[in-house]
N, C-alpha and C positions, 0 to 999 in steps of 0.2 A: 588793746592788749599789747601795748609794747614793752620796749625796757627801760624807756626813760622818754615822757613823755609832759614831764614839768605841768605844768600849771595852766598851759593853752587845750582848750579843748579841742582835737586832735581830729574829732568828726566832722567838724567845720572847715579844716585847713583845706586851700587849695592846692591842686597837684597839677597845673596848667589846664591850658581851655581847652575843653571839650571833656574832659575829664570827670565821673560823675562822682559827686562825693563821697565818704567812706559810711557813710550812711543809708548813702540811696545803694552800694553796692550793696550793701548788705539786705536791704528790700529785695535786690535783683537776686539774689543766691535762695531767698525766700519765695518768690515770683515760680521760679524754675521748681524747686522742690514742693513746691504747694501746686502746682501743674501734673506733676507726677503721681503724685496721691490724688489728687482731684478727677487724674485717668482711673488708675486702678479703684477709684471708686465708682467709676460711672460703668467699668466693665462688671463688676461686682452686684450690680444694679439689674445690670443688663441681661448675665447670666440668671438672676434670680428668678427675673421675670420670664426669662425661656422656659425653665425649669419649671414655673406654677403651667404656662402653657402649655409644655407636653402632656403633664396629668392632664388635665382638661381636656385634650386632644382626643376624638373619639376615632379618629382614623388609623387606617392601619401601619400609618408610619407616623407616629408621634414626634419621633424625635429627628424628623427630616424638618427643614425651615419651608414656612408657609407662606410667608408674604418676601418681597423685592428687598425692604429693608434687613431683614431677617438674613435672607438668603446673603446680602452683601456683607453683614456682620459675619457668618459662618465663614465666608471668603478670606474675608481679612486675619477674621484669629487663627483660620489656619497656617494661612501662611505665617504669621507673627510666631506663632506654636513651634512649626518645624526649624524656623530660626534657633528661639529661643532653647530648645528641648538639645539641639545639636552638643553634643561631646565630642573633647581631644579622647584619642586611645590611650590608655595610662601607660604611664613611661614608667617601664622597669630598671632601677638601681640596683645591680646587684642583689640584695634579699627584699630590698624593698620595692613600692611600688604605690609610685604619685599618681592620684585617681586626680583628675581636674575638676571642676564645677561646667555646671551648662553654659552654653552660650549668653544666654538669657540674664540672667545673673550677673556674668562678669559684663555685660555691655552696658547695663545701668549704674554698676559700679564707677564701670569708665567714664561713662555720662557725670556723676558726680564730680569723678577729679578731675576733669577737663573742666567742668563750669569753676572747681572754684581754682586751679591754676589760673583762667583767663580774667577771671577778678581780681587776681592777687598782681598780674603783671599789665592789664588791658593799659597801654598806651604810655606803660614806663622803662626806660632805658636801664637794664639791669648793668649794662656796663658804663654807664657816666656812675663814677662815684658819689657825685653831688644829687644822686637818685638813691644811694643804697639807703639812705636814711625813709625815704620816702614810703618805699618798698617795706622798710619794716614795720610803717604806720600799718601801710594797706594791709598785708598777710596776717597783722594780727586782729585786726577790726574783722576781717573774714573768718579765722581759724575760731573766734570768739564765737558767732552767729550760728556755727554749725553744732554748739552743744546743744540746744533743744531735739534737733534730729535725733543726736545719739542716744536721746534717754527718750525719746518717741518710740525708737525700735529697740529699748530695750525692756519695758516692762510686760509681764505678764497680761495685766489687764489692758490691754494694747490698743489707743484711740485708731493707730493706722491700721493694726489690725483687725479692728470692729469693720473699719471702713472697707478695706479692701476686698473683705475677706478671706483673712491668711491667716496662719496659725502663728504666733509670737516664736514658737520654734521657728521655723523660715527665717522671720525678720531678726533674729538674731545673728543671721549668716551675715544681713546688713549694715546692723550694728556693730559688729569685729571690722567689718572694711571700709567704715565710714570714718571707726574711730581711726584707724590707723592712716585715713587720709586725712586726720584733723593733725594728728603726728606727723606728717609732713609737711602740713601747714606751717605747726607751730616748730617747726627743726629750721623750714625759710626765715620764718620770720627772727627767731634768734640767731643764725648763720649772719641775715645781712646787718643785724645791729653790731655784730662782734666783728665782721668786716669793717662798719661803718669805725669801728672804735679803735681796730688793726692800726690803722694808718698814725694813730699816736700813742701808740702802746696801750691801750686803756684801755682792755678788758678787763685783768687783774684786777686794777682798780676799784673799777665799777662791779665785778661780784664780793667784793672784800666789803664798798664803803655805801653802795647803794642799794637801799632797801627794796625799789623797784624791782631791781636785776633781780636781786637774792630772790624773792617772791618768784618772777616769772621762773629762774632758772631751775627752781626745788618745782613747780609747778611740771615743765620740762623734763624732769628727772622721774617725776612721779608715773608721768604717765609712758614712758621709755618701758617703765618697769612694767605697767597695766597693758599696754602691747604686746611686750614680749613673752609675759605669762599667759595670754589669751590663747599663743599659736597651738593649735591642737596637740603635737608630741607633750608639753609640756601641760597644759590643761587635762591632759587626762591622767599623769604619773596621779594625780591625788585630786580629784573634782571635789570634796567638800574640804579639804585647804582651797582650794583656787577660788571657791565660792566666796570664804570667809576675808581670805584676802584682797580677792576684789572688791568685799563691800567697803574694807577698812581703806585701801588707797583709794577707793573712788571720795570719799572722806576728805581726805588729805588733799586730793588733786582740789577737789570744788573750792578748797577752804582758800587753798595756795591761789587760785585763778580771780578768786574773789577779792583778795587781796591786794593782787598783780595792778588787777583791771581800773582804771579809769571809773567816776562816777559814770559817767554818761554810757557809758555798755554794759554796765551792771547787770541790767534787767536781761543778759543774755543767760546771765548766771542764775536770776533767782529766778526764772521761768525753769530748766532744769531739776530746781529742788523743787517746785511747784509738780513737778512730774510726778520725781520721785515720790512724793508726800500721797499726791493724788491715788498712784498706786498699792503705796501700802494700805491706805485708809480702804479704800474697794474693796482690796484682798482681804482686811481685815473684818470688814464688816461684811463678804459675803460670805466670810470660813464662819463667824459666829450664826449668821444665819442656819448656813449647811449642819452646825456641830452641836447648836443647845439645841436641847429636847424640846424646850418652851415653842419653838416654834413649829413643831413634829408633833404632835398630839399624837401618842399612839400607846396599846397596853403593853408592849414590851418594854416602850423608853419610858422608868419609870425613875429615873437617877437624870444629873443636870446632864449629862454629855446624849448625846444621839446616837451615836455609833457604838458599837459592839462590835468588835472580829474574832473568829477563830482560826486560830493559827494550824495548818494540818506540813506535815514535813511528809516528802515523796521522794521516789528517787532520785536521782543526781541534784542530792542536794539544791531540792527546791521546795520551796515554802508556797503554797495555797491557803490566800491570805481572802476569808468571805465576808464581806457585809450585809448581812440579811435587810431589804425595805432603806434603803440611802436615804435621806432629805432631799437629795439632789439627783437631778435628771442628766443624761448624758444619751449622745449621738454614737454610733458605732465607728471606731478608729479613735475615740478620743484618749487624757492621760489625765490624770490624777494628781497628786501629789499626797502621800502618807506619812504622819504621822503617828510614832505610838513613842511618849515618853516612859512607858512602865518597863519596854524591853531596849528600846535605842533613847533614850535624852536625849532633845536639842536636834535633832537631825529629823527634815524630810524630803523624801526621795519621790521623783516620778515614776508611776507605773501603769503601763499600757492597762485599761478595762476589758477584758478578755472577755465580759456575757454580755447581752442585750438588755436595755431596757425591761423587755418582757419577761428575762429572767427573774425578776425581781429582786436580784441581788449583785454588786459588785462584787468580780472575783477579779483576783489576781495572783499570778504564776510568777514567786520570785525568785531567780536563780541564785545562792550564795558565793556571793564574793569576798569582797572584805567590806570593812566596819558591818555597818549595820544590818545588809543582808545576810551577812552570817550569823549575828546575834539573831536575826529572826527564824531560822532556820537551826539552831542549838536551842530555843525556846519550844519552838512547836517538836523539837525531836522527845526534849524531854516532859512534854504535856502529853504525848501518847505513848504506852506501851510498845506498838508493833508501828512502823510506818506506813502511813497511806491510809491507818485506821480512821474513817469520816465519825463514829460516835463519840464527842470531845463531849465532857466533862464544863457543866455552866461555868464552874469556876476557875476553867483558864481560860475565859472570853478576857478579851482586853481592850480596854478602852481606845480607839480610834479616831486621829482626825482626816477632815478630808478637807483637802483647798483646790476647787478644777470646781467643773470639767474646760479640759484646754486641748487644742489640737480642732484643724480645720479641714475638710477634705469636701466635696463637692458629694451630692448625694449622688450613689450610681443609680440608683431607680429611674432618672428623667436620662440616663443613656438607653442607645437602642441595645447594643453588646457592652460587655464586660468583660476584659479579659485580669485574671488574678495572678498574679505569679511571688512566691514567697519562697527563700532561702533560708532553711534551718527553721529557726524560733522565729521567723518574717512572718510564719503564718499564724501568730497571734497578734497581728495589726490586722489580716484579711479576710480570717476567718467570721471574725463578727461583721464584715461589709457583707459577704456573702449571704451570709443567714440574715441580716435585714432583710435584700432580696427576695429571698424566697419565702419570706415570711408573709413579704407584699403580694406575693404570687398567690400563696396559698388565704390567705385572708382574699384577694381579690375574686380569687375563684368562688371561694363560696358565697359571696356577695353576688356574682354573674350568676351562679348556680339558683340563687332565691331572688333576686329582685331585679341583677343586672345593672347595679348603678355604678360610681364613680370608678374613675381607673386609680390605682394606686402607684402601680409604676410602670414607665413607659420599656422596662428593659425587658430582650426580646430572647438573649442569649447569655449565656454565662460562659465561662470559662476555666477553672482555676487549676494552676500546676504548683507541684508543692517540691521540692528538692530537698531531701533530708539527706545524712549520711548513714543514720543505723535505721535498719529497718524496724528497730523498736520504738525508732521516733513516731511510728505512723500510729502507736496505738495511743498517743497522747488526744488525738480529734481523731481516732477512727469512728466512735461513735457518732461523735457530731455531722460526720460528712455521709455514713451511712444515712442518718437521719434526713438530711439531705436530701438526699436523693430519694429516698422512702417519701418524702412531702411530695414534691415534685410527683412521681409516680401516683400518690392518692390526688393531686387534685387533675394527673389526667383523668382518674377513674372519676370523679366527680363530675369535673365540667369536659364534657364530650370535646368542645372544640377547644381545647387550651392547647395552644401552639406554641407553649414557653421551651427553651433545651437549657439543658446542665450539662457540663461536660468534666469531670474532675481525675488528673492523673498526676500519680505519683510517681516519682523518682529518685531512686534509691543508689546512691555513689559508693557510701561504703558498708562494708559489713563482715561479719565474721564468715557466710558463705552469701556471694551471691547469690541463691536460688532458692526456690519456697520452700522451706523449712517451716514446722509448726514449731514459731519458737518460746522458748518463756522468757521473761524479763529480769533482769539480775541487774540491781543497781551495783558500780564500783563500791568498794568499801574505803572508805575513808574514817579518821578517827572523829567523827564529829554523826556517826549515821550507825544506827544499829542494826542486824540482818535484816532481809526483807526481800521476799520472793512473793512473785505475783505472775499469773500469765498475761499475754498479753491481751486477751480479752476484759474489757472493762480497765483498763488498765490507766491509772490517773493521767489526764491531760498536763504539759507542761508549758506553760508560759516562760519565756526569761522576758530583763530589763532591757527589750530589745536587745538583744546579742544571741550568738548560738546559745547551743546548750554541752554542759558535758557530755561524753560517748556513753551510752549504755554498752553491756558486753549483751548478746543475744547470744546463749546456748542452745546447743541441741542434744549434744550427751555430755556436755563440761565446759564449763565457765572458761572464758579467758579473757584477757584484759587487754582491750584494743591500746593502741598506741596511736603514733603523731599519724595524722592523715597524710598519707604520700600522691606524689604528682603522679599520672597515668593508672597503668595499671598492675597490680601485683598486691603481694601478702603484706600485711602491716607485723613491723616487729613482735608484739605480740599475742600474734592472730587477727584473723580477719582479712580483708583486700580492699580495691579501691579499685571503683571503674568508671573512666572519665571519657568513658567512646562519646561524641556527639551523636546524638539521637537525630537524623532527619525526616522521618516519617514515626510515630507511630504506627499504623496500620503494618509493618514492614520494617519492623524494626531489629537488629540485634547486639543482642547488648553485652554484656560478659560474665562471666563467673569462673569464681578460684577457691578453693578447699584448703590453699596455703601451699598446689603445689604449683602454682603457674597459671594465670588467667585461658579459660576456654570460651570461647561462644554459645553463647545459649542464646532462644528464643525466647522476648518477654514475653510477661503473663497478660493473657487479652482474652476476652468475650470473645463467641465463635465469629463474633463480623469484625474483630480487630481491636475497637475501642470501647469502651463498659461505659457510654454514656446512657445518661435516663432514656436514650430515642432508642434505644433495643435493649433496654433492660427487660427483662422478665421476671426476675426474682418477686415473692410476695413478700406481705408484712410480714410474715411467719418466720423466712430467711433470712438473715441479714446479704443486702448486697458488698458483693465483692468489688474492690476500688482496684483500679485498676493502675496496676507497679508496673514500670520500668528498672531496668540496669542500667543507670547511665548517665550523661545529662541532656538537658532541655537544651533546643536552636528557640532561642525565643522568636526569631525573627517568623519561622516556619506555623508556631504556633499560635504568633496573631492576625498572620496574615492571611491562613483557615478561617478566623472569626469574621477578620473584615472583608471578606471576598464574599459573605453574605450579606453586611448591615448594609439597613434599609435607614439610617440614619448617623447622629452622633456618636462615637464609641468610646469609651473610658478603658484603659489601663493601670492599672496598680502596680506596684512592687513595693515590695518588703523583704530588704535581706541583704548580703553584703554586697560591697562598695561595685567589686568586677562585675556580678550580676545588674545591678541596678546600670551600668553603664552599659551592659549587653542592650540590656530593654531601650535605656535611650538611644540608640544608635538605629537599633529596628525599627521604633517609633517614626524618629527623623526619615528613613530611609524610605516606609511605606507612606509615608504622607507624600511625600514628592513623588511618590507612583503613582498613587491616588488621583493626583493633580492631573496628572497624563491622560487617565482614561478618562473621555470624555464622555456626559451621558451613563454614566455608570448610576447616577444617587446618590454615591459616596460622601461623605461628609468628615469634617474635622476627626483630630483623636485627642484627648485630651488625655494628660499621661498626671500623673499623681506617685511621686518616689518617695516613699518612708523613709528614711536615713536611718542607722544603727548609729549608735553611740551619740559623743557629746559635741 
């Protein structure tokens, strides 16, 4: 891939002795990256097989390591863990604020651009001019070699991601900084030919008269532009522009590079579209599997397509989107992708799978935004009379595709503890991990209860904190989590010795009165949503497209319309307050409250021992339990290090929710591991941390 590289083939030339050819270099950049993956799949391996182990395990620490080799693997990933998991504290700009990536990430990154800087320079003299030409052979024979990677970690149907184990979301963060180290490849490799050319004016020249140049430099140019739309602020002003334009420049780039390139590295190019190809055909052929009926035999699908949805509009402008009986199976945390051409054309969007398999039906909670969220949510407004009405009318089902299920997460069942922690709308990534659990709990029990066979999950403890800002958020899963805890409670009553715990607190930052008010729910009115009062019992759950959700106003004798969330504590412009005390105890905790005239301290609301966990619940089925609120926020650091000062083995971590929060959790995570390490003889064992990310 140079600029002018005549009629010699250029992967042959020699660059003095010792020197390996531009050929073998590129074997060697291949050697290295096929090492990388060939780890994270023998880890992925490795993990799997623990995981069938633990179920199998009939002892009382499952998920502690039983053998020497076992024990040294626990050793190593932990440490490797708290490397990798480690976070900078985000640096505040004036309004803004740069959250950094983990340790872990950015040092495999650097791992890349150091192997291929060291190939692109290994043993040539960038300041003898009679080398700038050389250099520009090498850097482009390298910068070529590295497109199959990039379209390895960019497709959905993802071979490294089969391999490793990882969701193609991840490997995407790889893809953005791998390309942009081929973008610096290719920025060397043209620098030192227009150098090389400086010395007799003959740049001009050569992109005016030679086609080589013209090729490499629109190649060059192409992808400047595919970089710099990539960076976040700008990928997100419009994500299905950014989509559509990256498939068209990626178009362009392939064709210009193809073009550029020499016969003999060709095959660097047509391995790339061999990717591409590869993945649409998959995607293609597994969406037709998922979508005709023909291969669904059932008496509802009685038309070519599979799918049916009912579209239901709730408040804050959210759309409850259900697929009764799917074609397709899905894991708890997974995403989807929806299509409906009858209300959005042409367009589909990812969305989190909000119920379990055992529901038997896909749901999904879409918040209205623009394009086509919003068009789903002015359809379902005017398919029901009143909002939040569930009896729809057959004849506004509409035809639905589904292309997934995608997204990877390690199952929490073979941990000993779980800790859950979600921000806002995070808790519809956690919520369905949660309820797997307890589902294994309660199915397990009553298997020990009649016959006493296999274990289902090794986890011993749960955990989950949920951080909302309006106390009306809590009645979107209040059901769900009462229920909860109601299982949990029946299969103590069933199997005498079930020593499982749940622990679930909520934390409530802001609100129109901090203190327990029976409130009712009043969605904002907006011109796209017609009246709709509802209390908050039974009150519709709400999912968004991973991101918060708008504010509900919760009354108590008169509506008012919350305004912009303020820092600390006091009245929000249009009623309500904000209370951002940090919580360090529970048990002993206080939090605040304000009526709009000045924040006061109040005692949170607690069970007579402190905390409303299933270990001293008493409530019956007959009562619904009480979930137990805070004023305030979460120390996450406080709150896992309660869980792990018990496990008797492996523990898992989650989050879901924004960028500050999720950086709190890694910082705890990193911090109690290197404690961990200390106490000797404790049991104690790794943590393995799993961050959902918001947005794109």
């Amino acid at each position: 891939m140079s600029m002018s590289m005549g009629d010699m083939p250029a992967g042959s030339m020699s660059m003095g002795d010792g020197v390996p050819s531009l050929f073998t270099l590129q074997k060697m950049y291949w050697a290295v990256a096929g090492s990388a993956i060939g780890a994270a799949t023998l880890v992925n391996v490795l993990d799997r097989i623990i995981a069938r182990q633990r179920l199998r395990d009939s002892s009382l620490t499952p998920a502690k390591p039983k053998s020497i080799f076992f024990g040294i693997y626990a050793t190593i990933t932990a440490i490797v863990r708290e490397v990798s998991y480690a976070t900078i504290r985000p640096l505040r700009v004036g309004a803004f604020t740069l959250h950094f990536p983990p340790l872990g990430p950015v040092l495999i990154v650097l791992a890349n651009l150091l192997t291929v800087m060291v190939l692109c320079f290994y043993k040539l003299d960038t300041m003898d001019p009679w080398n700038w030409e050389n250099v520009g052979y090498r850097t482009g024979f390298i910068a070529i070699c590295q497109l199959p990677l990039i379209f390895l970690l960019a497709g959905r149907q993802n071979i490294i991601g089969f391999l490793a184990g990882v969701s193609y979301v991840e490997l995407n963060w790889y893809h953005r900084w791998v390309a942009r180290t081929l973008w610096l490849t290719t920025t060397i490799h043209m620098v030192f030919w227009f150098r090389n050319w400086a010395r007799w004016n003959y740049i001009t020249y050569q992109l005016y008269n030679d086609p080589l140049t013209k090729r490499g430099f629109a190649a060059w140019v192409i992808l400047t532009f595919i970089v710099i739309t990539s960076f976040a602020p700008i990928r997100r002003l419009s994500y299905e522009v950014f989509v559509i334009q990256h498939l068209v420049t990626f178009v362009g780039f392939i064709v210009a590079v193809w073009m550029h390139a020499p016969e003999e590295v060709k095959v660097w190019v047509w391995i790339p579209i061999g990717l591409v190809v590869f993945d649409r055909v998959a995607r293609y052929a597994w969406s037709a599997y998922a979508n005709l009926s023909i291969f669904h035999r059932n008496e509802e699908r009685k038309g070519l397509w599979a799918h049916e949805a009912t579209f239901t509009a709730l408040p804050g402008n959210v759309t409850r989107v259900t697929v009764d009986n799917p074609g397709v199976g899905w894991k708890p945390g997974q995403h989807v992708f929806l299509t409906c051409h009858s209300i959005v054309p042409l367009q589909c969007h990812p969305f989190t799978i909000a119920s379990i398999p055992e529901d038997k039906k896909m749901e999904f909670f879409i918040r209205a935004e623009n394009g086509g969220t919003r068009r789903f949510f002015r359809y379902a407004s005017k398919s029901h009379s009143v909002l939040g009405n569930d009896k729809v009318d057959t004849a506004s089902r509409r035809t639905i595709f589904i292309e997934g299920p995608y997204g990877s997460i390690r199952s929490l069942r073979q941990f000993d503890s779980a800790v859950l922690l979600a921000g806002g709308m995070g808790a519809t990534f956690v919520i369905p991990l949660l309820r797997d659990v307890v589902l294994a709990w309660k199915m397990e029990s009553g298997q020990q209860a009649a016959t006493r066979t296999a274990r289902l999950a090794a986890t011993k403890r749960l955990r989950f904190v949920w951080v909302i800002k309006s106390r009306s958020q809590l009645s979107y899963f209040e059901e769900q989590l009462q229920s909860l805890l109601a299982d949990v409670e029946g299969c103590r009553r069933t199997c005498p010795d079930f020593d499982k715990e749940i622990e679930v607190s909520i934390y409530i930052t802001c609100d129109d009165k901090l203190d327990p008010p029976t409130a009712t729910l009043l969605p904002l009115q907006t011109k796209d949503t017609a009246t709709f009062k509802d209390t908050t019992e039974g009150a519709a759950k709400e999912v968004s497209e991973k991101g918060d959700v708008p504010a509900y106003s919760v009354s108590v004798d008169s509506v008012s319309t919350p305004g912009p969330v303020l820092t600390g504590q006091g009245c929000l412009p249009g009623g309500g307050c904000c209370c951002t005390t940090q919580i360090e105890d529970e048990d002993d905790s206080t939090g605040c409250a304000c009526n709009c005239s000045g924040p006061t301290a109040v005692q949170s609301e607690k069970g007579e021992s402190g905390v409303n966990s299933i270990r001293n619940q008493t409530s019956t089925a007959e009562r619904p339990i009480a979930l137990h609120t805070l004023t305030g926020r979460p120390t996450p650091r406080v709150i896992i290090q309660k869980v792990l000062e018990k496990a008797e083995g492996e523990s898992a971590v989650v989050v879901c929710g924004p960028r500050g929060l999720a950086d709190d959790v890694r910082r705890s995570v990193v911090s109690l591991s290197d404690e961990r390490a200390v106490h000797k003889g404790t049991g104690a064992q790794g943590i393995y941390l799993h961050v959902e990310n918001f947005g794109l």
